[in-house]
N, C-alpha and C positions, 0 to 999 in steps of 0.2 A: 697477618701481624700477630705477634705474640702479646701474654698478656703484660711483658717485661717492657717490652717495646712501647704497648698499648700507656704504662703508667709513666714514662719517660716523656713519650709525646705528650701526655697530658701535664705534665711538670713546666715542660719548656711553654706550651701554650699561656697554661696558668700567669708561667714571670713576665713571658712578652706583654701580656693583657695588662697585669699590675702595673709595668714599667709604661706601657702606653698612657694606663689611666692618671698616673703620677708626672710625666708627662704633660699632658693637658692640662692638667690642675698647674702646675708651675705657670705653664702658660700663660691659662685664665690669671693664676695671681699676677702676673708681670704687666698684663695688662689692664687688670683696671689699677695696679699699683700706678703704671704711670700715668696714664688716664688724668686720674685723681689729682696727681702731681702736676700736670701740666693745666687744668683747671684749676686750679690754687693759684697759680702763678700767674695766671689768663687776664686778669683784671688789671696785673701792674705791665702789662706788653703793651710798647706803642706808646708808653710813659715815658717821657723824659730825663723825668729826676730819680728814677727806681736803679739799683746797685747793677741790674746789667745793662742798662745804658750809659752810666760812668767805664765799663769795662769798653765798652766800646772808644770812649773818649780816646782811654789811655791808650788801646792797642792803634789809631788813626793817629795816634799822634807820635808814637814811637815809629810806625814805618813811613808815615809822611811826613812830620813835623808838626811845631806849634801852628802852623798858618792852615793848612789843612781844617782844622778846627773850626773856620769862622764859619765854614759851610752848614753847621750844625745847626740847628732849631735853638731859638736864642733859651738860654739859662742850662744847655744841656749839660756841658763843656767849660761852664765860668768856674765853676772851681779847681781849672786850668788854669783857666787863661785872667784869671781874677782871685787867686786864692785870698781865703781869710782865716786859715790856720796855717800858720809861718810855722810846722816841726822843728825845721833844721834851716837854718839860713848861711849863706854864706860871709856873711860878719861872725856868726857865733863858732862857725866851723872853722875859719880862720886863727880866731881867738883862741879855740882848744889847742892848734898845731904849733902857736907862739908858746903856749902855756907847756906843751911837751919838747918843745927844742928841736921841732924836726927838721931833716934839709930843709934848705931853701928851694929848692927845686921843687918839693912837692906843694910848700907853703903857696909860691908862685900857681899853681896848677888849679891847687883848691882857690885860690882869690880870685881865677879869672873866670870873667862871668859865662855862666849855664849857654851852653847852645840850644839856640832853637830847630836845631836842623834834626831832621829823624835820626834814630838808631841812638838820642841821649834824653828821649823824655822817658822814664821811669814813673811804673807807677807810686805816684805818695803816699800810699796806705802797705802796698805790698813790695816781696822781694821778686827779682826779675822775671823768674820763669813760670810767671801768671800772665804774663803777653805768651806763652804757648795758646791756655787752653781761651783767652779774649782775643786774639787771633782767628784761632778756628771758628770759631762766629760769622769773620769778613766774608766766607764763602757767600752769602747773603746777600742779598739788596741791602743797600743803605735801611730802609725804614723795617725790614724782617729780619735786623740783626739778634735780637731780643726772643724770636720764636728758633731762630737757628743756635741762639746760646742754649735755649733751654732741652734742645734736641739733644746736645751734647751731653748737657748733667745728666738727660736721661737715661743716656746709654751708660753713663758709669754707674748709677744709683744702680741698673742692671745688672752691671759688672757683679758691684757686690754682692747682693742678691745669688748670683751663681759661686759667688765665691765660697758664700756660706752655706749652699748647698750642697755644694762638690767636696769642702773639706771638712767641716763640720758637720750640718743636719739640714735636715728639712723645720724641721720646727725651727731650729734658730732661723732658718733664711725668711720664714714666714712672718717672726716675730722681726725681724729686721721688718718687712713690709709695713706690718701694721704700727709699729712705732713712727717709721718716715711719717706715715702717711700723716696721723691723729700729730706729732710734732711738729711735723717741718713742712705740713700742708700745701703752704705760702713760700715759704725759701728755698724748699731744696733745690729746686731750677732754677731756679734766680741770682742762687750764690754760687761760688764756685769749690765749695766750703768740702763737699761731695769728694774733690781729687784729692785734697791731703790725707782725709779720712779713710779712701779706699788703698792709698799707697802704706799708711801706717796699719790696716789691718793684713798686707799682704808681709810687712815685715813681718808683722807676729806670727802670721801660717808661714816662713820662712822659719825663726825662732826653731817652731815647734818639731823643725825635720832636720834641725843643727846647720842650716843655710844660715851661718852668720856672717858672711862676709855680704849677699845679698841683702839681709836684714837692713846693717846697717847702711848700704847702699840705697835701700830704699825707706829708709827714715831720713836720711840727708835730704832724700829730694821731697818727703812731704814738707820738713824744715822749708825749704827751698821757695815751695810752694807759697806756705803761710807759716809764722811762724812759730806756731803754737803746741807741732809736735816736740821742739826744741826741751819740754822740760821731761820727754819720755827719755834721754840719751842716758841718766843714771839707772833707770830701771833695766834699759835692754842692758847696759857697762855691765850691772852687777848678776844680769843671768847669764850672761857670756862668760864674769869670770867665773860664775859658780860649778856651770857645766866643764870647765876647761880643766884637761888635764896632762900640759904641759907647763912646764916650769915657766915662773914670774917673768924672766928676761927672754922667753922665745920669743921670735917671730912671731908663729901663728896663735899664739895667746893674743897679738896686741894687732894681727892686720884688719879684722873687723873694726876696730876704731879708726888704724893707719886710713883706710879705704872712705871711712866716715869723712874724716878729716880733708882728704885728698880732693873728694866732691866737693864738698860747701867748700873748701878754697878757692877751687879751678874757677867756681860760678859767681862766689862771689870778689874776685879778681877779676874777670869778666864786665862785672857788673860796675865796680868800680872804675873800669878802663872808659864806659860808657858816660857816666855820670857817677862823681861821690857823691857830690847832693842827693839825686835820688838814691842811691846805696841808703846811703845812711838816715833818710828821713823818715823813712818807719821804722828804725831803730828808737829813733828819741819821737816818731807822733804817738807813741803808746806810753811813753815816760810821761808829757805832759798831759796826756788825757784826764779830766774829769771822772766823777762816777757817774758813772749812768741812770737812769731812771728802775732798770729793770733789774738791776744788782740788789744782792744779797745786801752790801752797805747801803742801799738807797732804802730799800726794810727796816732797816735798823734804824736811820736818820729819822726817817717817816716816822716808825713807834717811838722814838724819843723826843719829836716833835711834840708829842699829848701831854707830856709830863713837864718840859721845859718852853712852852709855849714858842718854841725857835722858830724864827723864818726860814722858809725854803723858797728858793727862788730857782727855774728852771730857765735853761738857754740848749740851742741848738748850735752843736760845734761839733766837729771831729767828726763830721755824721752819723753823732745821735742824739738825742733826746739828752741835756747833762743836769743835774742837780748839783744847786752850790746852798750851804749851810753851814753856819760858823762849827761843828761839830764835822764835818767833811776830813779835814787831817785829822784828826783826834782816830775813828773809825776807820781810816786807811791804815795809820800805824798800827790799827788792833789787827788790823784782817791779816797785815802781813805778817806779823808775830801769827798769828794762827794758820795761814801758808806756812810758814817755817818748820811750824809743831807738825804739822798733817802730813805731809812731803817725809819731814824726817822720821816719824812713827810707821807711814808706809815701807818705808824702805828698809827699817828694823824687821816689820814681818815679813819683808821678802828674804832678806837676809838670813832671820831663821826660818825661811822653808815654809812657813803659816801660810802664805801666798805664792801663786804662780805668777806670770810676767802680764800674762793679760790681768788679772786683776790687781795687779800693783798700776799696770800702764789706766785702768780705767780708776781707780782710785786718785790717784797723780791727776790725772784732767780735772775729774770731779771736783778735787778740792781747790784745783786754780780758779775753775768757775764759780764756786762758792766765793773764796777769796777774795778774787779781783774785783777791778773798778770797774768792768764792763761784763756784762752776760746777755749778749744779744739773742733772738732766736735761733737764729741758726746757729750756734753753739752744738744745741742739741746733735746735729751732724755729726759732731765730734764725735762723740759718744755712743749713737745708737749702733752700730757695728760691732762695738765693744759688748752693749750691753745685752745684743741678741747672742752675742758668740759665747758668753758666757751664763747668762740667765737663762736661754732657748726658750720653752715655756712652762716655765717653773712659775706659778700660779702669784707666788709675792714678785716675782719682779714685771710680772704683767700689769698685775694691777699698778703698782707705784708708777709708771712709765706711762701707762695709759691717763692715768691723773695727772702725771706731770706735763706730758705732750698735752692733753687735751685744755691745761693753765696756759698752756703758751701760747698756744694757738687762741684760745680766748682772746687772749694780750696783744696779739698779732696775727692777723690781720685786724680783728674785729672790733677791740677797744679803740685803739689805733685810728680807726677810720671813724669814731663817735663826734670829731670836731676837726678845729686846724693842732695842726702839730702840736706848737707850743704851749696849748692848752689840753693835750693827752691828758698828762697829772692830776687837773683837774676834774677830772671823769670820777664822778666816787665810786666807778666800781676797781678802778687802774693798781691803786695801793693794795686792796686789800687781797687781789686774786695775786698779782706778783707775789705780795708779800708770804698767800698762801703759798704760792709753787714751791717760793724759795725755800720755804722751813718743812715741805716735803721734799724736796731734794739734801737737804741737810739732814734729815732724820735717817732717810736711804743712805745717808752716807756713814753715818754714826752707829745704823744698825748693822751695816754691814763688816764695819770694822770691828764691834763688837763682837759677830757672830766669828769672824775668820781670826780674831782674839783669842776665841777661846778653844778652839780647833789645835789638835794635835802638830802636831812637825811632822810635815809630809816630806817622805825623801827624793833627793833631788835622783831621777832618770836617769840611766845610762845607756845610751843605745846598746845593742844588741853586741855589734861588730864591736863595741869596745871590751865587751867585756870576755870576746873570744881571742880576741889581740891580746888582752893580758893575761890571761889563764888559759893560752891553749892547751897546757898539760892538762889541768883540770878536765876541760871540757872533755878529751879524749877516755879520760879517766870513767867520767860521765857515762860516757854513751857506751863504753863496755861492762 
């Protein structure tokens, strides 16, 4: 063996070795990632009233019916079979379709009453195709429905993990880990919060390789899922139109949306043919909701509290925690005026090129959850894909993430479980650690707009192939 030969074999050795040891390490991370994950979770299995045993309800009840139901462990299932948040009723749906003039025929349709027979219970909180992944559960015994849901999140949380390994880095997929873990401790198996989030970071690795017709394909169906990717559709609109370099009236300028539109019809015409009421009842249960306890506006109520000596009075509705306080509208109209500001300043720096699509799409969430009336834990889900694929580990957004995950997790599971429910609030440590998170999550927000403020105009990419499609003279020019 020569000595060419001899530094060759040792080259290839060397990578095999590296790739092996990198390898195991992924490994090692995946496994106590979930590990961790399914011990967080561990405490609420076997529970009745915990968010995947309602998932259970809905999916028993959609493929068997409302009577199916009764078989359950009494209180599992009564916010079926006993609600006490009326969303959408059939008198007020009624009332809307007199109010609009529509056939009789469908007026007729809507007035008669809900069937209890399977194939038209709809979950009331979500849109239809979350009986997918509350389904794959039923593989299960009746009473290990709860250990086979949480098997499921774990293989997606996995998903992503490899996703940001294989298309971005190792440090983001690691920083993914360690966010889940210290944020979403408690939820991430437990929710199903996991599948929207890994379907809208796959649009964005789509985006990124001009897959726009797929993008939007799979924005529709995280929409689909839940509905909360719905307010990313201007951000991807306007980096589709920015890249696009056919004329206003083509085709292929407008079939990324065409394609968008075409899904959320098909599914939710589908859905509709099943049940409008359930269609439409987590339309309007998120219109009527309260603010929540763990909200940005429940901060605010709370420190204005000390100066106007106001009553605050909590109740348990919608399932969650809610705060009611004669300053309650006052503080909604403010937040939404400031959703309006933040949404439309976002989208000014995408416009002018300051920002790319992932930090406009992670900007956009952020500031709904700052905004809105509700910011649960598992919110954070939304986000942390986002925040690893673009922070990796960049030493400020570690720490800010680690402090903010490790606030919430404080708040949830652990504050949470200091008494009964309805007296959480009253925990003196509940207001002040929320209230903490919130205005480090706000600061993160402010400073980051600042800094991507004052950031030059980045020019918008042109793939390669386009730019030898337009100038092949040039290019030949070029190369001789």
């Amino acid at each position: 063996m020569n000595i060419k030969t001899q530094k060759i074999a040792s080259l290839v050795y060397k990578k095999v070795k590296s790739g092996m040891l990198k390898y195991w390490l992924d490994t090692f991370i995946l496994l106590v990632m979930c590990s961790l994950l399914y011990y967080g979770a561990s405490w609420q299995i076997f529970m009745t009233y915990t968010d995947a045993a309602k998932y259970q309800c809905y999916a028993v009840a959609f493929w068997k019916g409302l009577s199916a139901l009764e078989t359950f462990p009494n209180s599992q299932c009564d916010f079926i079979l006993h609600p006490t948040d009326q969303s959408a009723t059939d008198d007020s749906l009624v009332k809307n379709i007199q109010n609009q003039r529509l056939p009789a025929s469908m007026l007729r349709y809507i007035a008669s009453p809900p069937s209890t027979e399977r194939f038209h219970q709809l979950p009331h909180e979500y849109p239809l195709l979350t009986i997918i992944p509350f389904t794959l559960a039923l593989v299960a015994p009746l009473n290990w429905y709860q250990v086979a849901f949480a098997f499921w999140m774990i293989l997606v949380a996995v998903a992503i993990y490899i996703l940001l390994l294989r298309f971005r880095s190792r440090r983001a997929a690691v920083a993914y880990a360690l966010y889940l873990v210290i944020g979403c401790w408690a939820t991430a198996v437990g929710r199903f919060d996991l599948i929207p989030s890994a379907l809208t970071l796959l649009a964005l690795l789509c985006t990124e390789r001009r897959k726009w017709n797929w993008a939007f394909v799979l924005l529709a169906l995280a929409i689909l899922f839940k509905f909360y990717p719905l307010v990313l559709v201007f951000p991807f609109l306007l980096a589709q139109q920015m890249t696009s370099d056919a004329k206003w009236y083509a085709w292929r300028r407008w079939k990324p949306l065409a394609m968008f539109i075409t899904v959320c019809a098909v599914v939710m015409a589908g859905s509709l043919y099943l049940s409008v009421e359930g269609t439409l009842a987590p339309l309007s249960y998120f219109g009527f909701r309260p603010i929540q306890v763990e909200s940005f506006s429940a901060s605010l109520i709370w420190l204005s509290s000390y100066f106007g000596h106001l009553p605050l009075d909590y109740d348990y509705t919608f399932g969650s925690l809610n705060l009611f306080s004669p300053l309650s509208s006052n503080v909604a109209l403010i937040s939404t005026v400031f959703l309006g500001v933040g949404l439309l300043y976002t989208y000014l720096l995408q416009w002018r090129a300051k920002i790319d699509l992932a930090v406009a799409c992670l900007l956009t969430l952020l500031i709904v959850m700052i905004t809105g009336k509700v910011f649960s834990p598992q919110y954070l889900i939304w986000v942390i894909p986002l925040i690893a694929y673009i922070g990796k580990s960049d030493p400020w957004w570690l720490v800010s993430w680690v402090m903010i995950g490790l606030l919430t997790t404080w708040v949830y599971p652990y504050i949470y479980d200091m008494g009964p429910l309805t007296l959480v609030p009253d925990v003196p440590l509940f207001f002040p650690v929320t209230t903490i998170r919130n205005l480090l999550l706000l600061g993160f927000v402010l400073s980051l707009l600042f800094s991507v403020s004052r950031k030059r105009t980045e020019k918008v990419t042109i793939p390669l192939s386009e730019i030898t499609m337009k100038r092949p003279l040039e290019s030949k020019a070029a190369r001789a």
